[in-house]
Chimera marker file (.cmm) of the C-alpha trace (Angstrom):
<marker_set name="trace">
<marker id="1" x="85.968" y="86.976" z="139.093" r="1" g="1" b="0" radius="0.5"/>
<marker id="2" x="85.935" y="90.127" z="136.617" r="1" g="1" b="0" radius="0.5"/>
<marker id="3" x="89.552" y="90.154" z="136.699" r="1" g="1" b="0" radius="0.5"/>
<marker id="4" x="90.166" y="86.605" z="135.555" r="1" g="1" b="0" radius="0.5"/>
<marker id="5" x="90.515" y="84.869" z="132.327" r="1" g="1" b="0" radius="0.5"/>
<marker id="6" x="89.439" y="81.842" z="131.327" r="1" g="1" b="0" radius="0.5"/>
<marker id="7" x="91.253" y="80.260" z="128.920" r="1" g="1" b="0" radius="0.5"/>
<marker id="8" x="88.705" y="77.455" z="128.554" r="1" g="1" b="0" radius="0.5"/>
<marker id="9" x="85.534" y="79.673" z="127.803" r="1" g="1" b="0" radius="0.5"/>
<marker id="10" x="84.675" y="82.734" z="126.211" r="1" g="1" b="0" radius="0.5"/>
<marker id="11" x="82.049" y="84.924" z="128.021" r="1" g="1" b="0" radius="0.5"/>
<marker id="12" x="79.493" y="86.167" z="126.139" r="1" g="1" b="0" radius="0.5"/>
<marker id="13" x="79.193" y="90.267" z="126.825" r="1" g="1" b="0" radius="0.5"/>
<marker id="14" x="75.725" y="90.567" z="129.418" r="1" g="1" b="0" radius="0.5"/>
<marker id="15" x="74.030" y="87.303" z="128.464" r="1" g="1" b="0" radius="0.5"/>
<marker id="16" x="76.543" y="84.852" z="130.834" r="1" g="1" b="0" radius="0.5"/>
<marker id="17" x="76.010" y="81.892" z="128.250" r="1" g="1" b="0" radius="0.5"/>
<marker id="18" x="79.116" y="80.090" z="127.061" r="1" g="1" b="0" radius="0.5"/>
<marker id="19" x="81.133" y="79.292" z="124.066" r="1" g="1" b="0" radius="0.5"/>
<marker id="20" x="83.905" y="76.885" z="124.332" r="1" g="1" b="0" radius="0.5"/>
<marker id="21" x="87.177" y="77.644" z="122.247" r="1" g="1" b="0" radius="0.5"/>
<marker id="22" x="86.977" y="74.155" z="120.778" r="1" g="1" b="0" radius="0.5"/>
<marker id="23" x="83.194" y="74.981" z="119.370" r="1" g="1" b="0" radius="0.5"/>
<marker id="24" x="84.545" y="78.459" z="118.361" r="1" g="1" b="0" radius="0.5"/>
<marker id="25" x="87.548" y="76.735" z="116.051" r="1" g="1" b="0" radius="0.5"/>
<marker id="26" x="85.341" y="74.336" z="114.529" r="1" g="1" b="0" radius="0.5"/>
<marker id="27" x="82.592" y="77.336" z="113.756" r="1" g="1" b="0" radius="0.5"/>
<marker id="28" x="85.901" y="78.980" z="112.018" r="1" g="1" b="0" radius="0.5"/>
<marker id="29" x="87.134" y="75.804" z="110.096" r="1" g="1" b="0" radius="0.5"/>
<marker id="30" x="83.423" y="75.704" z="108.754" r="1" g="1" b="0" radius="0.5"/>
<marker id="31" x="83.833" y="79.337" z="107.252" r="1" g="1" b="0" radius="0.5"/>
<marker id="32" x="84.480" y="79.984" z="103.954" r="1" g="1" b="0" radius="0.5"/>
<marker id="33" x="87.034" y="82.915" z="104.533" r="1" g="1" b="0" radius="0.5"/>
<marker id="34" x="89.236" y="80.620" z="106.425" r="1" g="1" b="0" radius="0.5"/>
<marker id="35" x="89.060" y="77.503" z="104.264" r="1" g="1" b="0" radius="0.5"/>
<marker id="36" x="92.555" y="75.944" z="103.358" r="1" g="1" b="0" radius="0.5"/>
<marker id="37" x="94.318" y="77.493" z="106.579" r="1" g="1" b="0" radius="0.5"/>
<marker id="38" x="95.988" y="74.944" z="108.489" r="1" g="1" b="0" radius="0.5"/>
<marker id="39" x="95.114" y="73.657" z="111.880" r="1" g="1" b="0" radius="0.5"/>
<marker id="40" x="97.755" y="75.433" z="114.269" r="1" g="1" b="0" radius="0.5"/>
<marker id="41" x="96.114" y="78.242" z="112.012" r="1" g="1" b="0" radius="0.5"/>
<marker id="42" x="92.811" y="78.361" z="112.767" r="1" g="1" b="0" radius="0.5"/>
<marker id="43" x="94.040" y="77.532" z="116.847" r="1" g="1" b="0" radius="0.5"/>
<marker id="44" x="95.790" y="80.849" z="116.374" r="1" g="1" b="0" radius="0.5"/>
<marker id="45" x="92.889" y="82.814" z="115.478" r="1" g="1" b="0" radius="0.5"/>
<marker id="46" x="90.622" y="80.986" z="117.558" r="1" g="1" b="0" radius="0.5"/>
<marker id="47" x="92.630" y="82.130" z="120.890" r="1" g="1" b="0" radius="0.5"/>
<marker id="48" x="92.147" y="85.686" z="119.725" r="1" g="1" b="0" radius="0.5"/>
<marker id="49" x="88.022" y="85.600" z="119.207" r="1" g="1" b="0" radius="0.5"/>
<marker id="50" x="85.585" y="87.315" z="121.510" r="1" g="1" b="0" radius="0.5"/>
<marker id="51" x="82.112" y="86.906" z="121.524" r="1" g="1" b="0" radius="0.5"/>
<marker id="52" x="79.505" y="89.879" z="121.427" r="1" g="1" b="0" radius="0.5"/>
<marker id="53" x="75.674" y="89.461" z="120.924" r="1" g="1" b="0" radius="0.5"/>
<marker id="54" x="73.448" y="92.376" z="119.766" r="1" g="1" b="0" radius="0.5"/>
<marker id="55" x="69.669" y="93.169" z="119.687" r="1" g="1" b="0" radius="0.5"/>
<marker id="56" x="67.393" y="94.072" z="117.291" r="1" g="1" b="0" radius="0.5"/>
<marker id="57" x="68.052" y="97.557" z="115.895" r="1" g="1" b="0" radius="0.5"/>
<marker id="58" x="71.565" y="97.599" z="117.758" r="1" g="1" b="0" radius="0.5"/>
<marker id="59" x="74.236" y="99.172" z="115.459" r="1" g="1" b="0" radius="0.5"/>
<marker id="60" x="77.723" y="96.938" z="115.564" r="1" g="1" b="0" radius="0.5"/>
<marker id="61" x="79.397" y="100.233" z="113.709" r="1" g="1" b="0" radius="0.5"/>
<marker id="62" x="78.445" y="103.319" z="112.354" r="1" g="1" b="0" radius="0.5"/>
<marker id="63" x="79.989" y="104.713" z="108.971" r="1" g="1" b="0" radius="0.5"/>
<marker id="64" x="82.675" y="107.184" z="110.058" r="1" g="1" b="0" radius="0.5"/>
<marker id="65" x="83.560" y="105.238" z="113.472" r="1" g="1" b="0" radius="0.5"/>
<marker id="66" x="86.988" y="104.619" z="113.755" r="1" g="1" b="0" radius="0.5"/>
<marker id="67" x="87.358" y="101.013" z="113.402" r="1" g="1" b="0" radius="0.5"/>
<marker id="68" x="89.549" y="98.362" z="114.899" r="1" g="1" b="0" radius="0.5"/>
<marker id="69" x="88.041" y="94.889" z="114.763" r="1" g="1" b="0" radius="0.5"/>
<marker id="70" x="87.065" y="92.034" z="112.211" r="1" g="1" b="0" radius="0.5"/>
<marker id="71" x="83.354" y="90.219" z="112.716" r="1" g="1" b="0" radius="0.5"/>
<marker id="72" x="81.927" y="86.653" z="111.763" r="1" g="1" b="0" radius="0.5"/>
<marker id="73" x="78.747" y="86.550" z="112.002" r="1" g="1" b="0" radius="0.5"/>
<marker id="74" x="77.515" y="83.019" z="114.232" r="1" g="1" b="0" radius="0.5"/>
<marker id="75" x="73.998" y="83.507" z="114.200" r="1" g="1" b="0" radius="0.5"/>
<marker id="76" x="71.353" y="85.995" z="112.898" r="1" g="1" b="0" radius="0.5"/>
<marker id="77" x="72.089" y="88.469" z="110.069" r="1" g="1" b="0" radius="0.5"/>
<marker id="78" x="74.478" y="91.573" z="109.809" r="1" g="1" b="0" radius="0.5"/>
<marker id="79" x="73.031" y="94.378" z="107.039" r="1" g="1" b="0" radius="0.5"/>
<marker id="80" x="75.849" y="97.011" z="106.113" r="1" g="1" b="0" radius="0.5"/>
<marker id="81" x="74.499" y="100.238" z="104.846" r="1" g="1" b="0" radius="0.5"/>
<marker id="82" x="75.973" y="103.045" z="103.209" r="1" g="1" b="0" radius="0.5"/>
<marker id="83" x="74.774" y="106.329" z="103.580" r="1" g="1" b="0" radius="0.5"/>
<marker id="84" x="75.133" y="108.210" z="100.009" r="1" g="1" b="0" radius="0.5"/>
<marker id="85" x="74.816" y="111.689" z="98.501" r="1" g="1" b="0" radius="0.5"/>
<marker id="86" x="74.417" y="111.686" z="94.809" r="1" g="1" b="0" radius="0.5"/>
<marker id="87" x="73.552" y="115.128" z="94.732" r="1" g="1" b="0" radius="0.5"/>
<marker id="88" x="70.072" y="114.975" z="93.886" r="1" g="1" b="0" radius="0.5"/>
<marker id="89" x="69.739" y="110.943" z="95.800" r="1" g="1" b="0" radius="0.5"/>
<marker id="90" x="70.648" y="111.049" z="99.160" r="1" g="1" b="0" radius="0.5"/>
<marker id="91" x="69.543" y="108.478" z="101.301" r="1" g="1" b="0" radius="0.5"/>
<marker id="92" x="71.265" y="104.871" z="102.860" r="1" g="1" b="0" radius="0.5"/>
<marker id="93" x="71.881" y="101.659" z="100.395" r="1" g="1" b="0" radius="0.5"/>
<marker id="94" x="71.910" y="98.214" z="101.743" r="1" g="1" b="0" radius="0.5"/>
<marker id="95" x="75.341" y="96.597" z="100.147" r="1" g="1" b="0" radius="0.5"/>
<marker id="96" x="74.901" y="93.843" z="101.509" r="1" g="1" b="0" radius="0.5"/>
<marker id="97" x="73.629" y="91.299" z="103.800" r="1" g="1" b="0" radius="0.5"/>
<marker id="98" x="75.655" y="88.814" z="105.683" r="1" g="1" b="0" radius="0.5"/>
<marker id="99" x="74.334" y="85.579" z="107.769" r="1" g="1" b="0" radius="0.5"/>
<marker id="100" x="76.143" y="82.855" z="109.615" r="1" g="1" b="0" radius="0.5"/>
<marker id="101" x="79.759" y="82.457" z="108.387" r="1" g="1" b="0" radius="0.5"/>
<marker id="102" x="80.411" y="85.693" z="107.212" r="1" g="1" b="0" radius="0.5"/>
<marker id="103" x="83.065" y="88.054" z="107.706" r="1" g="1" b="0" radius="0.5"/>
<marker id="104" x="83.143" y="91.363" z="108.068" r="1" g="1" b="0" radius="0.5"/>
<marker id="105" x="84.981" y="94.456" z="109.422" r="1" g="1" b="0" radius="0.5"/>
<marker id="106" x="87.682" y="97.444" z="109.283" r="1" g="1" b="0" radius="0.5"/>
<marker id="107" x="90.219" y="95.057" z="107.336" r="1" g="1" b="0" radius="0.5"/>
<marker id="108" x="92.794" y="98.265" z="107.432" r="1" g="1" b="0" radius="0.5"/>
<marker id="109" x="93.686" y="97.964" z="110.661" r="1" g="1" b="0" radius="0.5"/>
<marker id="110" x="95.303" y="94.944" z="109.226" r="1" g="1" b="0" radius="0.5"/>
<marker id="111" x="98.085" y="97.671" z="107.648" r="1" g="1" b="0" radius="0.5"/>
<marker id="112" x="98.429" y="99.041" z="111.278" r="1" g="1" b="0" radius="0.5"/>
<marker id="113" x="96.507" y="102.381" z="110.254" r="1" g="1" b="0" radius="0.5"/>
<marker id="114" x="93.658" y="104.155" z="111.855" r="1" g="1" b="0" radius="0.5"/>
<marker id="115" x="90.851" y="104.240" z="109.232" r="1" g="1" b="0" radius="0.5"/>
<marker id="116" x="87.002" y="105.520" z="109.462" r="1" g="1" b="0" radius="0.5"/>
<marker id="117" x="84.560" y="102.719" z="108.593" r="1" g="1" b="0" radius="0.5"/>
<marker id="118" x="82.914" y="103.327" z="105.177" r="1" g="1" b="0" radius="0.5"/>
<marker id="119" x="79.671" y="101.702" z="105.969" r="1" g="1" b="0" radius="0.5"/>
<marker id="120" x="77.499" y="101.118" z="108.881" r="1" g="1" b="0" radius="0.5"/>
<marker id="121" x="76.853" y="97.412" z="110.492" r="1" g="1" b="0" radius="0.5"/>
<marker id="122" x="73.467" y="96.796" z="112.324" r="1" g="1" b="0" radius="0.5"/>
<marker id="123" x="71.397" y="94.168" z="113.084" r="1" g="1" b="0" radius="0.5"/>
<marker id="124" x="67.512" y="93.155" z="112.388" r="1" g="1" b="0" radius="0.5"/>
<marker id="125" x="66.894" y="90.506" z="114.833" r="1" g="1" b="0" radius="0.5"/>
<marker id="126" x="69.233" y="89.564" z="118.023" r="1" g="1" b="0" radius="0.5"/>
<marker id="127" x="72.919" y="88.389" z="116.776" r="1" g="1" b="0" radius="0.5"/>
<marker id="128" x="75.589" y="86.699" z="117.657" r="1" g="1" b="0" radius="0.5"/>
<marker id="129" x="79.233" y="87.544" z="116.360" r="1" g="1" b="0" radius="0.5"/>
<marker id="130" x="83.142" y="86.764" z="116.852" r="1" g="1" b="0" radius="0.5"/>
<marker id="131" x="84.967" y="89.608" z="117.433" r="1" g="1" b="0" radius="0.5"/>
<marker id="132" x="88.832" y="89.615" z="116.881" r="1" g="1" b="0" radius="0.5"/>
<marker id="133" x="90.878" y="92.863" z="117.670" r="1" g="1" b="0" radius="0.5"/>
<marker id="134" x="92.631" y="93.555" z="113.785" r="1" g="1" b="0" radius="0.5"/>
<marker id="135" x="96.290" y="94.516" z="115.948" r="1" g="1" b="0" radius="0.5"/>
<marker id="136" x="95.791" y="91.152" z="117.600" r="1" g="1" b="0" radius="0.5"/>
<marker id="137" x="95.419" y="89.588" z="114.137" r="1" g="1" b="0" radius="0.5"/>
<marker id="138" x="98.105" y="91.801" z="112.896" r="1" g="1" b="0" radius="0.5"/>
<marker id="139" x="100.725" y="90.745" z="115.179" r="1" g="1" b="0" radius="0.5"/>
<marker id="140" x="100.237" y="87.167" z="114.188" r="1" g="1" b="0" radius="0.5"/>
<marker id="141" x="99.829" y="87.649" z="110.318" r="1" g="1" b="0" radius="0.5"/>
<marker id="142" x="103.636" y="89.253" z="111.242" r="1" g="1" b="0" radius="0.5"/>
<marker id="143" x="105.237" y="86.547" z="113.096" r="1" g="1" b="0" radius="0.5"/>
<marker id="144" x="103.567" y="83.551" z="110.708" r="1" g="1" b="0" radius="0.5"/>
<marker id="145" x="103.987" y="84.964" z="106.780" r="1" g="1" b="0" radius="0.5"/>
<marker id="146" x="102.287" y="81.886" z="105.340" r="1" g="1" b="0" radius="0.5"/>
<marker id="147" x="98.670" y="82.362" z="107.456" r="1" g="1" b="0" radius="0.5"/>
<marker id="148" x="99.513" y="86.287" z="106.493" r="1" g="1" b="0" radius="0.5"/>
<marker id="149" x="99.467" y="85.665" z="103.342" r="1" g="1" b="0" radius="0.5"/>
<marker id="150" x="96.191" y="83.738" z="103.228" r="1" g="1" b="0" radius="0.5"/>
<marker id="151" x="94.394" y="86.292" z="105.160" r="1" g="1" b="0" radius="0.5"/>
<marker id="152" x="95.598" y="88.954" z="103.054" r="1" g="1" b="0" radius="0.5"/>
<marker id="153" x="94.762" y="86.710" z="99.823" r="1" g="1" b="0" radius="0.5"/>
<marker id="154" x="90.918" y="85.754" z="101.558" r="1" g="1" b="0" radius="0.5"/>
<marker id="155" x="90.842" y="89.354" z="101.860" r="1" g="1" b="0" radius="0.5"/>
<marker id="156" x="90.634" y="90.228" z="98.309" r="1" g="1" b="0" radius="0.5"/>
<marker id="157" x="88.454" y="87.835" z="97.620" r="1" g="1" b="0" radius="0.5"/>
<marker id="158" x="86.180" y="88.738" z="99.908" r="1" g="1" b="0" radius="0.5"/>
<marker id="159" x="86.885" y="92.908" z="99.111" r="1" g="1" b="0" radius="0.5"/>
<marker id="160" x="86.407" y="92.119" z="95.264" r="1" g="1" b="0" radius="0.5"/>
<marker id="161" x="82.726" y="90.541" z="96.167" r="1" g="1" b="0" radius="0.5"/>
<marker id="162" x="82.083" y="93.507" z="98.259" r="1" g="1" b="0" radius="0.5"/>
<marker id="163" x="82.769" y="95.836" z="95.747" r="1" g="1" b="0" radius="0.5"/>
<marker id="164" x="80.721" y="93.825" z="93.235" r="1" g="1" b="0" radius="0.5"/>
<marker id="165" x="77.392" y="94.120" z="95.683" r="1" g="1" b="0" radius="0.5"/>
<marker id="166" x="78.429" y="97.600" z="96.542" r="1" g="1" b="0" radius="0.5"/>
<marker id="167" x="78.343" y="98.555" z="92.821" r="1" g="1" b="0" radius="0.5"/>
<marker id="168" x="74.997" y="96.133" z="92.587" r="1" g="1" b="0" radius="0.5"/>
<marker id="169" x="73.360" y="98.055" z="95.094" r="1" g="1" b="0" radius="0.5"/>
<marker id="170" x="73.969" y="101.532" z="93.682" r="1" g="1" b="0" radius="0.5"/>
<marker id="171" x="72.912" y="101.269" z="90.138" r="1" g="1" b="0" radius="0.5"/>
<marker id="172" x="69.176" y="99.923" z="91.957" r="1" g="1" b="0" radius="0.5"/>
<marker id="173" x="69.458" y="103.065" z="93.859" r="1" g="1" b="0" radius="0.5"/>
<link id1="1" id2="2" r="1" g="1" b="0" radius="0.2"/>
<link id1="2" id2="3" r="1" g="1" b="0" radius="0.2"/>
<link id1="3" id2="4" r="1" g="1" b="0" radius="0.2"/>
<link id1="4" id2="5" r="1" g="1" b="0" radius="0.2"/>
<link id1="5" id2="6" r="1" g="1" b="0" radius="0.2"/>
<link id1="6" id2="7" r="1" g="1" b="0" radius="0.2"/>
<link id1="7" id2="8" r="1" g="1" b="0" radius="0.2"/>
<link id1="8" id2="9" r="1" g="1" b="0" radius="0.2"/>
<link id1="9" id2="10" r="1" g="1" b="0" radius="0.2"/>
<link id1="10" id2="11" r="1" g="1" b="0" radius="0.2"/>
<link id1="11" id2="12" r="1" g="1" b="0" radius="0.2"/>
<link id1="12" id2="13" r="1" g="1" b="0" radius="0.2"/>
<link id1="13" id2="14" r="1" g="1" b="0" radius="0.2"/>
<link id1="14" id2="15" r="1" g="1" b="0" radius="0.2"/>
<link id1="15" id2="16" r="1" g="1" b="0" radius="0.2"/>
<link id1="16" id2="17" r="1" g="1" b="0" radius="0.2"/>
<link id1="17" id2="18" r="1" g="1" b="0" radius="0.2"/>
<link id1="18" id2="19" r="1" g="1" b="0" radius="0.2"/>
<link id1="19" id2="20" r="1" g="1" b="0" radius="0.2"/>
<link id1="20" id2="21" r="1" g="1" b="0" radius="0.2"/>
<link id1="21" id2="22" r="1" g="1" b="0" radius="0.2"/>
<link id1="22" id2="23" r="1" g="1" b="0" radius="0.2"/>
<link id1="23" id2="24" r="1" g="1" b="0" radius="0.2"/>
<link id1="24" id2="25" r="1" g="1" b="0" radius="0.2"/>
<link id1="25" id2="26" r="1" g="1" b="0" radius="0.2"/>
<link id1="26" id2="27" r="1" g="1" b="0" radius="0.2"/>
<link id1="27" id2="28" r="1" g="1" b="0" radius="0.2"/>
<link id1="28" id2="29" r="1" g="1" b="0" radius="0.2"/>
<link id1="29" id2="30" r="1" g="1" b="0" radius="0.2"/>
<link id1="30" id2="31" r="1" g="1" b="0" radius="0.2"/>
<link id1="31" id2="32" r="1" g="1" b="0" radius="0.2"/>
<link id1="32" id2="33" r="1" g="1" b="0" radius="0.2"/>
<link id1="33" id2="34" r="1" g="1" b="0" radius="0.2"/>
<link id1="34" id2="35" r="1" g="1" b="0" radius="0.2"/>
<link id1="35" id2="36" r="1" g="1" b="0" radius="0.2"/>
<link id1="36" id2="37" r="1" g="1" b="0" radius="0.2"/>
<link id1="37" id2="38" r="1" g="1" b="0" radius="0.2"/>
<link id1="38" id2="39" r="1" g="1" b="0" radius="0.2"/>
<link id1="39" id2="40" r="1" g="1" b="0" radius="0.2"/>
<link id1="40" id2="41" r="1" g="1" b="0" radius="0.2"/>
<link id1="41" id2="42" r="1" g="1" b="0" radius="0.2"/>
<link id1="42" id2="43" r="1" g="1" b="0" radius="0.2"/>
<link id1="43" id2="44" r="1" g="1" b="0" radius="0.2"/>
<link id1="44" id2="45" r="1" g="1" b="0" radius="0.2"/>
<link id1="45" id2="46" r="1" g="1" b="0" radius="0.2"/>
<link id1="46" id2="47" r="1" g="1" b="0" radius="0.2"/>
<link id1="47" id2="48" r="1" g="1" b="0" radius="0.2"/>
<link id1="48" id2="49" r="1" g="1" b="0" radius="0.2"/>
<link id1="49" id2="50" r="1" g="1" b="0" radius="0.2"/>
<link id1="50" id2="51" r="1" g="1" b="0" radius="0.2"/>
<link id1="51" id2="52" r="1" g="1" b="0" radius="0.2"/>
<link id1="52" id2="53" r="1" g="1" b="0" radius="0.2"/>
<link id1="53" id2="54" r="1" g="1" b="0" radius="0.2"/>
<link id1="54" id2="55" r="1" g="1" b="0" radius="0.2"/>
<link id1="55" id2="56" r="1" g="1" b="0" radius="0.2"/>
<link id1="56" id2="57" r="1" g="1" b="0" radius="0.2"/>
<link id1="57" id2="58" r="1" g="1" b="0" radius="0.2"/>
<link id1="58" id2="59" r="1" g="1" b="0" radius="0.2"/>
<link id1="59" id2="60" r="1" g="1" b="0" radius="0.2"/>
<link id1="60" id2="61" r="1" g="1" b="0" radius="0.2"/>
<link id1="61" id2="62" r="1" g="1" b="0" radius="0.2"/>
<link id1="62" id2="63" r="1" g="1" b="0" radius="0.2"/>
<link id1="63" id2="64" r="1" g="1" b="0" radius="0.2"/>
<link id1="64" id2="65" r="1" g="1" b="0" radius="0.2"/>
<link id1="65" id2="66" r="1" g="1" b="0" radius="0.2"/>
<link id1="66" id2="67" r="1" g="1" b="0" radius="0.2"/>
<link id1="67" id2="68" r="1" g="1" b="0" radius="0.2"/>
<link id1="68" id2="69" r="1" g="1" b="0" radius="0.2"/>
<link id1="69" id2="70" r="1" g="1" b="0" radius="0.2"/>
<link id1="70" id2="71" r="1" g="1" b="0" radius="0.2"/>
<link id1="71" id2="72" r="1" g="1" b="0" radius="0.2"/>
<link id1="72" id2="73" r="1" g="1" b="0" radius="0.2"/>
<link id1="73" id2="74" r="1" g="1" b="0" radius="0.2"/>
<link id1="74" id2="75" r="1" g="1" b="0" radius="0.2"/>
<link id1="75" id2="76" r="1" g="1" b="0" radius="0.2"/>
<link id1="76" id2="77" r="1" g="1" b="0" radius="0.2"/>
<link id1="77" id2="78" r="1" g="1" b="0" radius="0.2"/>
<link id1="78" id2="79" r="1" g="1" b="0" radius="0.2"/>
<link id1="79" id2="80" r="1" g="1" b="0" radius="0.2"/>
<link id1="80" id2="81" r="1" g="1" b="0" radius="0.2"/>
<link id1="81" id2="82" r="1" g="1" b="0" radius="0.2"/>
<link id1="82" id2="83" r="1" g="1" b="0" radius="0.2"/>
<link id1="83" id2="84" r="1" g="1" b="0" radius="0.2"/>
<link id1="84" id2="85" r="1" g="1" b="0" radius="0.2"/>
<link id1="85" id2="86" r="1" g="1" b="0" radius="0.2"/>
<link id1="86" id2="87" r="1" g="1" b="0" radius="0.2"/>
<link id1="87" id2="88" r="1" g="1" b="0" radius="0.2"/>
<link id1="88" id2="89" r="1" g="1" b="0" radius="0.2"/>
<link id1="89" id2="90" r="1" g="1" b="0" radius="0.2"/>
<link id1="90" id2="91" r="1" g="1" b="0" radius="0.2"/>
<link id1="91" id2="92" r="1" g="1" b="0" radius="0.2"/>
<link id1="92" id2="93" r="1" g="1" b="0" radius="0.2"/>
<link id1="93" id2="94" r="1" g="1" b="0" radius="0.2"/>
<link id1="94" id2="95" r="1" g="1" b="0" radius="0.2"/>
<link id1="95" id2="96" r="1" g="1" b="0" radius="0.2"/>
<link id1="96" id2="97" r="1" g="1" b="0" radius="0.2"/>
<link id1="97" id2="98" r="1" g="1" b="0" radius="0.2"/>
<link id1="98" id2="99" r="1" g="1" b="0" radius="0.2"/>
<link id1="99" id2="100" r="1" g="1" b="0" radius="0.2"/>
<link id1="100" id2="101" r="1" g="1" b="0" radius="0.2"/>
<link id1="101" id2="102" r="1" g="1" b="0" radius="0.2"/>
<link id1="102" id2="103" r="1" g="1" b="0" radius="0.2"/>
<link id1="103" id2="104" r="1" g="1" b="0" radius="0.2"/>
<link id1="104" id2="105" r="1" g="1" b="0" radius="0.2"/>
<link id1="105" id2="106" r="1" g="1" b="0" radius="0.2"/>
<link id1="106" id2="107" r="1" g="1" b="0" radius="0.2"/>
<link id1="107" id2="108" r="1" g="1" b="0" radius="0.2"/>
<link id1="108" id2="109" r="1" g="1" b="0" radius="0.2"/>
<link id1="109" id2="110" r="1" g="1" b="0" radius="0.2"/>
<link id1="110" id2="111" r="1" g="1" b="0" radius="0.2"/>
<link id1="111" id2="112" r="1" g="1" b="0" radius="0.2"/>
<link id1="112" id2="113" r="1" g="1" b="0" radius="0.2"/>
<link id1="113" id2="114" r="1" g="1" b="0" radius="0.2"/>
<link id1="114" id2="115" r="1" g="1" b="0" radius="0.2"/>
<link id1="115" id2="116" r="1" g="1" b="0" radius="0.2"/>
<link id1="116" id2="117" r="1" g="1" b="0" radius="0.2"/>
<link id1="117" id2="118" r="1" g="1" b="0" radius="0.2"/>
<link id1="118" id2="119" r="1" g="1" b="0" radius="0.2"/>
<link id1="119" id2="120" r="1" g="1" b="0" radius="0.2"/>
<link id1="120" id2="121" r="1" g="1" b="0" radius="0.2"/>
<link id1="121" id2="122" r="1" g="1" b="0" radius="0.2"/>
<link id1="122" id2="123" r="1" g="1" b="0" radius="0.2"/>
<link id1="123" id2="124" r="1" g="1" b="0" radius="0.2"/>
<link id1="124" id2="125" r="1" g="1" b="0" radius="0.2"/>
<link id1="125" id2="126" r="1" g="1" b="0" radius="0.2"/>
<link id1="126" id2="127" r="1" g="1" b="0" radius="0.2"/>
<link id1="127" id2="128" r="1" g="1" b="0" radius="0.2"/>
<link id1="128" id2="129" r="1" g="1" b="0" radius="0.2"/>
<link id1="129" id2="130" r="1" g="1" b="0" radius="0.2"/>
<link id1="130" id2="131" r="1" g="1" b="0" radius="0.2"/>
<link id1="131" id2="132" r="1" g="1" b="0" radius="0.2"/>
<link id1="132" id2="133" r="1" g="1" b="0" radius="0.2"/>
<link id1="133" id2="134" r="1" g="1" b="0" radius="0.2"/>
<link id1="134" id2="135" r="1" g="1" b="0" radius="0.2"/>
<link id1="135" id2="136" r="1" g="1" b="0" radius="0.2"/>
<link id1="136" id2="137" r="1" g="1" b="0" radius="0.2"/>
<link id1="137" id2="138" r="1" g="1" b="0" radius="0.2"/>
<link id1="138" id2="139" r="1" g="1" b="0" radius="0.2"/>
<link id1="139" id2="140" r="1" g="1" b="0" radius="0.2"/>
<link id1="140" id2="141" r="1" g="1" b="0" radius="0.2"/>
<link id1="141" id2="142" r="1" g="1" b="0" radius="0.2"/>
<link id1="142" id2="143" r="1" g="1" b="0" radius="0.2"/>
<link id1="143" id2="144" r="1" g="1" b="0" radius="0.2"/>
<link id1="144" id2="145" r="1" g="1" b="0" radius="0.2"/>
<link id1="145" id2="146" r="1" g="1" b="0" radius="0.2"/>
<link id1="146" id2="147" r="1" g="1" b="0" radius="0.2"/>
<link id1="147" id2="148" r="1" g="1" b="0" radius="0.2"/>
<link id1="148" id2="149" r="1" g="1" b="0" radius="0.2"/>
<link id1="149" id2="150" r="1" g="1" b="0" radius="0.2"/>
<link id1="150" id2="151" r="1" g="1" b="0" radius="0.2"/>
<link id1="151" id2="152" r="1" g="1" b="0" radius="0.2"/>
<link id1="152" id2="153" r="1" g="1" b="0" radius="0.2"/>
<link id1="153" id2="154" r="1" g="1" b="0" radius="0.2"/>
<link id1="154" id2="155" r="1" g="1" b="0" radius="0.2"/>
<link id1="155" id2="156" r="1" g="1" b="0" radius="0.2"/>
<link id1="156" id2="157" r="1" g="1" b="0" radius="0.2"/>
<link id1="157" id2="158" r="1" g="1" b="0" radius="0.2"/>
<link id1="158" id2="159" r="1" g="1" b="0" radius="0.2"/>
<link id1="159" id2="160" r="1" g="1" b="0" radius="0.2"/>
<link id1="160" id2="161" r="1" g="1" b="0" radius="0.2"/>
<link id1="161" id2="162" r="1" g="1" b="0" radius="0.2"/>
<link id1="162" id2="163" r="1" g="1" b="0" radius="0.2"/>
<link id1="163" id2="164" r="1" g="1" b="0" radius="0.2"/>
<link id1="164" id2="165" r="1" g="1" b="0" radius="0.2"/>
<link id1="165" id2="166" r="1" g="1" b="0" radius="0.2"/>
<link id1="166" id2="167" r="1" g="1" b="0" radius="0.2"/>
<link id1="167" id2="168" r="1" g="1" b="0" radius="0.2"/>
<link id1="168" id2="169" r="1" g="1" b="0" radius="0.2"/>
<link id1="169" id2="170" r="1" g="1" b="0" radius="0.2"/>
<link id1="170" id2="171" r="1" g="1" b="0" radius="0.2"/>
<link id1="171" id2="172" r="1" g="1" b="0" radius="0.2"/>
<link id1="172" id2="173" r="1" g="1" b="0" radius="0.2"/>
</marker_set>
């Protein structure tokens, strides 16, 4: 059966529990980074979701990886870390902490380019995340400019709050 795909169902990596796509696209209409898309929309993105659970202490990413995929978080909590040299301060800065709904991810694979990851992704307690392939997402933000647009327009929404916690988290370093 390894070689088959079930449409239906997405297998969950080592645990053998199931999600169905329907429960995955109404998880997605429910977050916040894809509010206002439209239905055929969200059925889009839903087809090209994975999902991955990971343990306590298991990194997702590591700053410097190469990355290729975009996360939501469905249950548990995802802290991203940034390791920083300030000269005389070196040492790792939580920039943020992201629980059930949240998105997260190497957004620049969106613009088809190879790109190290500037943080690192790991997880407290077990977790429980979507995984979509950014090429996969990519192809479809190409062939369908209007839900392009609104992930690239979500994105900077969701970069400019980064950026705010990322400069939060620094000046309490």
């Amino acid at each position: 059966m390894s070689g088959l795909v079930c449409s239906a169902y997405i297998l969950e990596e080592a645990k053998g529990s199931l999600m169905d796509r329907s429960e995955i696209k109404h998880f997605l209409k429910g977050c916040e980074f894809f509010k206002g898309f439209q239905k055929d929309n969200i059925q889009e993105i839903t087809n090209l979701c994975q999902m991955k659970t990971y343990g306590a202490g298991d990194h997702i990413f590591r700053q410097g990886d190469l990355g290729d995929s975009i996360y939501i978080v469905i249950e548990g909590h995802v802290f991203l870390e940034r390791s920083v040299d300030l000269g005389t301060r070196k040492g790792s800065v939580v920039i943020g902490v992201l629980s059930k709904g949240r998105v997260f991810g190497c957004w620049s694979t969106l613009l088809n380019e190879k790109h190290t990851l500037l943080s690192s992704a790991f997880c407290r307690k077990a977790t429980k995340v979507l995984v979509i392939k950014g090429p996969d997402l990519r192809k479809i933000m190409l062939d369908n400019n209007k839900l392009g647009f609104y992930v690239l327009e979500r994105l900077c929404f969701l970069l400019r709050d980064r950026l705010m916690g990322v400069y939060e988290a620094m000046e309490n370093f």
